[in-house]
C-alpha positions in Angstrom: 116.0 163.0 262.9 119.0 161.0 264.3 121.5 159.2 262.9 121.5 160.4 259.7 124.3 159.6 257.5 127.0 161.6 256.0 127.6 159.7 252.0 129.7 161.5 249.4 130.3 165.2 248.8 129.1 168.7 249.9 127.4 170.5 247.4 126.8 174.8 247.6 123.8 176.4 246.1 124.8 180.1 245.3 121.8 182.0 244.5 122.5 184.9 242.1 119.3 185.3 240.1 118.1 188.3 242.0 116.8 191.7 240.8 119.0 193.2 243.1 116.2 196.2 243.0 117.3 198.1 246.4 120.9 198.0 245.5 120.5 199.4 241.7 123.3 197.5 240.6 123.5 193.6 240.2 124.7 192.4 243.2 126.9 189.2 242.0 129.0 192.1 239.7 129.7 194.1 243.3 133.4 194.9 243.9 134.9 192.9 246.5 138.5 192.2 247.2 139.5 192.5 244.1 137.2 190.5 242.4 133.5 190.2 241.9 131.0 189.4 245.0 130.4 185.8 243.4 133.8 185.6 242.0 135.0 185.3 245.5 132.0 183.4 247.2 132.8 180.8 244.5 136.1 180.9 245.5 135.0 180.8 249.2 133.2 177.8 248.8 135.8 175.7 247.2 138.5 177.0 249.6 136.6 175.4 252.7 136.3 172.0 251.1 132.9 172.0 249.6 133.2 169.9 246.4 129.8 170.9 244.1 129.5 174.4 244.2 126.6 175.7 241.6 125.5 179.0 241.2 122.0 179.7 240.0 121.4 183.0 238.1 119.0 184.8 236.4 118.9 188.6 236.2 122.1 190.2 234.4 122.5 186.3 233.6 125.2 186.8 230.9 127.8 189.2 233.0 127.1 187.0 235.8 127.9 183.7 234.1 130.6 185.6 231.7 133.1 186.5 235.1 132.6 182.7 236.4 133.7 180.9 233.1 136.9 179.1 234.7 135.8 179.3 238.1 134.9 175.5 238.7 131.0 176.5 239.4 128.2 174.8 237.7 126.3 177.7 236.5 122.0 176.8 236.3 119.3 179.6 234.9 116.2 180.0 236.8 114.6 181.2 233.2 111.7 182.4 236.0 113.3 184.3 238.5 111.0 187.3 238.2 108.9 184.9 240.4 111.1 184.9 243.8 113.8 183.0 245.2 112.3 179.8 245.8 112.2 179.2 242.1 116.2 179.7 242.1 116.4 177.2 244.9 114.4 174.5 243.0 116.8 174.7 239.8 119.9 174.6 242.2 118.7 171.8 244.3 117.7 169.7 240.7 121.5 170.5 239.5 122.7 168.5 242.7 124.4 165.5 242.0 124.2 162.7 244.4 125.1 161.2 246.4 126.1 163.9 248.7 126.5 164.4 252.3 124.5 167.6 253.3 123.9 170.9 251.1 124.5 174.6 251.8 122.5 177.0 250.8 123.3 181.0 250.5 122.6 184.5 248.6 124.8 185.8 246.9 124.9 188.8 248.9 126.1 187.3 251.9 129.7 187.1 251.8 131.0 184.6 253.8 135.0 183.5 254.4 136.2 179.9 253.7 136.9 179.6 257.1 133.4 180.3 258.4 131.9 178.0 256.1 134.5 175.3 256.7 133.3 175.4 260.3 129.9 175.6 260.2 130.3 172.0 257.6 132.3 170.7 259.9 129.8 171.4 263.0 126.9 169.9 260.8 129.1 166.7 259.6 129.6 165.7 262.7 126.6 166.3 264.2 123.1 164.4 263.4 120.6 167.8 263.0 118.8 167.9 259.7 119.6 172.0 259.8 122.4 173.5 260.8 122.7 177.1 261.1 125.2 179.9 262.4 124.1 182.3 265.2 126.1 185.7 266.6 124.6 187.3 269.9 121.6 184.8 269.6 120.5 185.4 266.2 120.3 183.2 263.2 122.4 183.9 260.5 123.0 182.2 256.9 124.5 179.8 255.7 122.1 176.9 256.2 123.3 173.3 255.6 120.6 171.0 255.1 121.2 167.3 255.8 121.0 164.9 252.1 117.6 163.5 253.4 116.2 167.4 252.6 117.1 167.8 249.3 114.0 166.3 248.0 112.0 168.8 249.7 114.6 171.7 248.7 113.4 170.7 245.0 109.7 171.0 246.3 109.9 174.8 247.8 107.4 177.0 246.3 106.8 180.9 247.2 103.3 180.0 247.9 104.9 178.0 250.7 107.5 180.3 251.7 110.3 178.4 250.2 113.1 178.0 252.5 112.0 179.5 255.1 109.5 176.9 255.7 111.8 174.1 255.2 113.9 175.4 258.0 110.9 175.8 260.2 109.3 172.4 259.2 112.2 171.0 262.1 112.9 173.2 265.2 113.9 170.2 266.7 116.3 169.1 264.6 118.1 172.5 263.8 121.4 172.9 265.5 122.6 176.5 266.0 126.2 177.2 266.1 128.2 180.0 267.7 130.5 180.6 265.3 131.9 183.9 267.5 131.8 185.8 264.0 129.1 188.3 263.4 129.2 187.9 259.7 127.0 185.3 259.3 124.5 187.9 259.6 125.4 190.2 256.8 123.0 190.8 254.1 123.6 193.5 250.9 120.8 195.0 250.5 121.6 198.7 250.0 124.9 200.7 249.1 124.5 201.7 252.8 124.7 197.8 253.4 127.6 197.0 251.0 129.9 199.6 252.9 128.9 198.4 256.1 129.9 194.8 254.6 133.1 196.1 253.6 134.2 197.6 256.6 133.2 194.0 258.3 135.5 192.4 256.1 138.3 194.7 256.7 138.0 196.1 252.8 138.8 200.0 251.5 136.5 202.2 250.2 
């Protein structure tokens, strides 16, 4: 898939619908630096250029959406996101506004710095893979940024079909990986044994 173009803006879905069952806590209301985890993912996004940022939630909706009122997010319910994550993707990729030059998808529990993100757009914008994708010690780590032409199939995922997942399979050849020499693009809160070991990544107390 060469030569794709790069029109108008960068747009961030922010999942945040999940039951966040493992954890026992909502995971977009976890501490972090000060703030709420998607308080500062939010604020992440917009400080690495990305000009759309919506967050999609869903379980503990109103104390989710109640800490980003000001934030500059576009907040979308997924009013079914008992159902899986694919679901929350749909309703995210429907609230893009277009045109746009590529779109970035990540949990909520996956912290990632501005300048991480920055980067990794950066690599992708001036590249021509559909997928682009972080790696640390050969692994694959999140964010994704899918190229504009994709977003029609973003709105398509389904949990029968694996959602995502199988749009990032769906074109090995056209999937750039980027060594981004920070092993935070593999973090994942799951568990409180997770969240500490994401703190301690990020350099944060407690």
């Amino acid at each position: 898939m060469t030569g794709i173009a790069h029109p108008g803006e960068v747009a961030a879905i922010l999942l945040a619908a999940g039951l966040s069952t493992r954890m026992g806590t909502p995971k977009p209301l976890l501490l972090w630096d000060g703030r709420t985890l998607v308080e500062y993912q939010v604020a992440q996004l917009f400080a690495a250029g990305v000009e759309q940022v919506i967050v999609v939630t869903g379980h503990a909706a109103d104390e989710v959406e109640r800490v980003l009122v000001g934030s500059g997010a576009r907040v979308v319910r997924n009013p079914e996101y008992r159902k899986g994550r694919a679901g929350s993707v749909r309703v995210g990729a429907a609230a893009v506004r277009e045109p746009v030059a590529a779109v970035l998808t990540l949990n909520v529990d996956q912290p990632r710095p501005a300048q991480l993100i920055r980067a990794l757009v950066a690599a992708h914008l001036t590249g021509d893979a559909a997928i682009t994708v972080p790696v640390w010690a050969g692994r694959r780590g999140h964010p994704a940024v899918f190229a504009s032409v994709l977003l029609p199939e973003l709105r398509a995922v389904t949990e029968e079909g694996e959602g995502l997942r199988a749009v990032r399979r769906a074109y090995p050849a056209d999937t750039r990986e980027v060594e981004l020499g920070d092993p935070r693009v593999l973090i994942d809160i799951n568990t409180p044994a997770s969240y500490r070991e994401a703190r301690r990544l990020f350099g944060l107390e407690g």
